[in-house]
Structure formats: C-alpha cells, structure tokens
C-alpha positions in Angstrom: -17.4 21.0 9.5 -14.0 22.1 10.5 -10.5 21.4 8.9 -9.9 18.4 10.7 -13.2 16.8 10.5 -13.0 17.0 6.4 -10.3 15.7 6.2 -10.8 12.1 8.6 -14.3 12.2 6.6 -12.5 12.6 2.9 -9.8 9.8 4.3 -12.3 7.5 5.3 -14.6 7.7 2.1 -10.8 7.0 0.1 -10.5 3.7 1.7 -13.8 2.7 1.5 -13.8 3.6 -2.6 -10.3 1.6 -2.3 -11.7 -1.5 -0.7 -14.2 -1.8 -2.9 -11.9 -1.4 -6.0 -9.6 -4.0 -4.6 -12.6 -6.1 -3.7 -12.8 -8.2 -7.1 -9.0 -9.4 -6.0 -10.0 -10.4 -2.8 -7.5 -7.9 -1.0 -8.1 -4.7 1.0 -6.5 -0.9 0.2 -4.1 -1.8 2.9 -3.0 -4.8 1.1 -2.5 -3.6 -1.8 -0.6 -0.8 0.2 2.2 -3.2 1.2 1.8 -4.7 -1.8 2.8 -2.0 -4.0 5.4 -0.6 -1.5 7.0 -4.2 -1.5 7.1 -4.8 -5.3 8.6 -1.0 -5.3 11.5 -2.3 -3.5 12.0 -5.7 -3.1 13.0 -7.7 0.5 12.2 -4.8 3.1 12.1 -5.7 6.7 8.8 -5.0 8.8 10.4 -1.9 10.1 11.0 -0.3 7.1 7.7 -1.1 5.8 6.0 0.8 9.0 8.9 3.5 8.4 7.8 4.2 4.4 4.3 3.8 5.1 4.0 5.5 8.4 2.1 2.7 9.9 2.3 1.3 13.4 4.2 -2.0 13.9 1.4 -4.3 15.2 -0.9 -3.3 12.2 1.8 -4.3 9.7 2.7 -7.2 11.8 -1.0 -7.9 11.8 -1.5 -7.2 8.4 1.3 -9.1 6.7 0.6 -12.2 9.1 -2.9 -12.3 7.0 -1.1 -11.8 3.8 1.3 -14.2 4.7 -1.7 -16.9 5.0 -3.4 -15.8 2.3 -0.2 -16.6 0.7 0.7 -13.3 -0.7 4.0 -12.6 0.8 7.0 -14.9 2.7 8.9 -13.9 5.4 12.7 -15.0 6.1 14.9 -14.1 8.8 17.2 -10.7 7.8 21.0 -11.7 7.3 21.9 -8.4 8.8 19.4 -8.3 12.0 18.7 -12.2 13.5 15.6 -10.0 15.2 14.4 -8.9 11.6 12.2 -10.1 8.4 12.2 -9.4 5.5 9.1 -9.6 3.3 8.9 -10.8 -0.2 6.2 -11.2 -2.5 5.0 -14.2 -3.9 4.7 -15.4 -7.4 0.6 -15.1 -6.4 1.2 -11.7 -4.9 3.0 -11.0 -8.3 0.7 -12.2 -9.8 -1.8 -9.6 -8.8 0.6 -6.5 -9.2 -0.9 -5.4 -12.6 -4.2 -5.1 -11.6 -3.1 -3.3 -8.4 -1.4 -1.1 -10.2 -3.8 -0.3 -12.9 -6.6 -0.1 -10.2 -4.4 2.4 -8.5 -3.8 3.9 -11.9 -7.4 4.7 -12.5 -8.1 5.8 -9.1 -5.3 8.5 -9.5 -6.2 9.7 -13.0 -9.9 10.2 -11.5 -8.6 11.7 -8.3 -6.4 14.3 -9.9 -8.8 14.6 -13.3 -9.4 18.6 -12.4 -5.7 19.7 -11.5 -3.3 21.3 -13.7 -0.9 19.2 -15.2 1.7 21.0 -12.6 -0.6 20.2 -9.4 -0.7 16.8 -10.6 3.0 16.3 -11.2 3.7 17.3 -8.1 0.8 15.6 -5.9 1.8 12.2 -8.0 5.2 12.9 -6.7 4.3 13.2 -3.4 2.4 9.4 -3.3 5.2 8.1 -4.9 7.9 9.1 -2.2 5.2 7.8 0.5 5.9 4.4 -0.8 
C-alpha cells in the first residue's frame, strides 16, 4: 500500500472510531467537529467555519442546516456582512460540550499513548490551531 493509500485508509478508520464514539450523543465526528470549533470561538460566520476547518462550503452549509434542526446551533444574519451568518450554539448544543470534549479527550490520549511527551505536545498543538 503506498503513501497515499495509508493514509485515506488510516483517515477513514478515524472517523468511523469517531462516529461511533459520538454515537451515544446522537451526533456524528463532523458534528462534533463544528461543535467544538464553535464553542472555541463563539459567533463565527459559515465562511470562517469552512476557512478553520478546511471544509467545502455546501458540506458545512449542509451540515449546519441538520444541526440547525436537530436544534444544536442558530443562525442570525452577520451585522457586518447582510450576505453572512453567524452560528451559535445552543443551550442543547452546550449542553453536549463536555462530553464532546471528554470523548475527544480520550480519543487523543489513546491516539498519541506511544509518543514522547515532545511529539505529543507538538501534534496536540497542531489539532488545536486546526480548529
């Protein structure tokens, strides 16, 4: 298997582990995703979520739409931009957060078990500039 190939194979087997973490909460990795970047930094617009995350715009737009009924985030016209939202949590979305975060918690204490405190450090800051 080359370079490539690993990797898409070792990405795909993370989300899957994810989604069935997250499962129990009734939200998918890519959920939580937005949720996490969101409570990270409060009111961003669509854009700036698909910036931070480096997703596409119609799979956010997609994405948040179903959160949005699912009643996990609002959405509000941008003061700034008439042609922008801006995304907010919900007091149900906020309510979640804690066991986002200690899933994702868990998930990266297993994932990086074997490193050196240093190669840890620095792939934990990595993730966290991601989001």
């Amino acid at each position: 298997m080359d370079m490539p190939q690993a990797i898409s194979v070792l990405y795909r087997k993370m989300i899957l582990n994810l989604n069935m973490r997250f499962e129990p909460l009734n939200i998918s990795c890519s959920k939580a995703m937005l949720m996490f970047s969101l409570y990270k930094r409060e009111g961003q617009t669509q854009n700036e979520l698909c910036q931070r995350l480096d997703l596409d715009k119609s799979s956010v737009a997609k994405a948040l739409a179903r959160m949005e009924d699912d009643g996990l985030v609002t959405k509000r016209t941008s003061e700034k931009d008439a042609r922008a939202f801006i995304v907010i949590l919900t007091e149900k979305a906020e309510q979640l957060m804690p066991d986002i975060l200690c899933i994702q918690e868990k998930w990266m204490n297993e994932l990086t078990e074997e490193m050196t405190e240093i190669e840890r450090s620095a792939f934990c800051r990595s993730e966290e500039r991601r989001v």
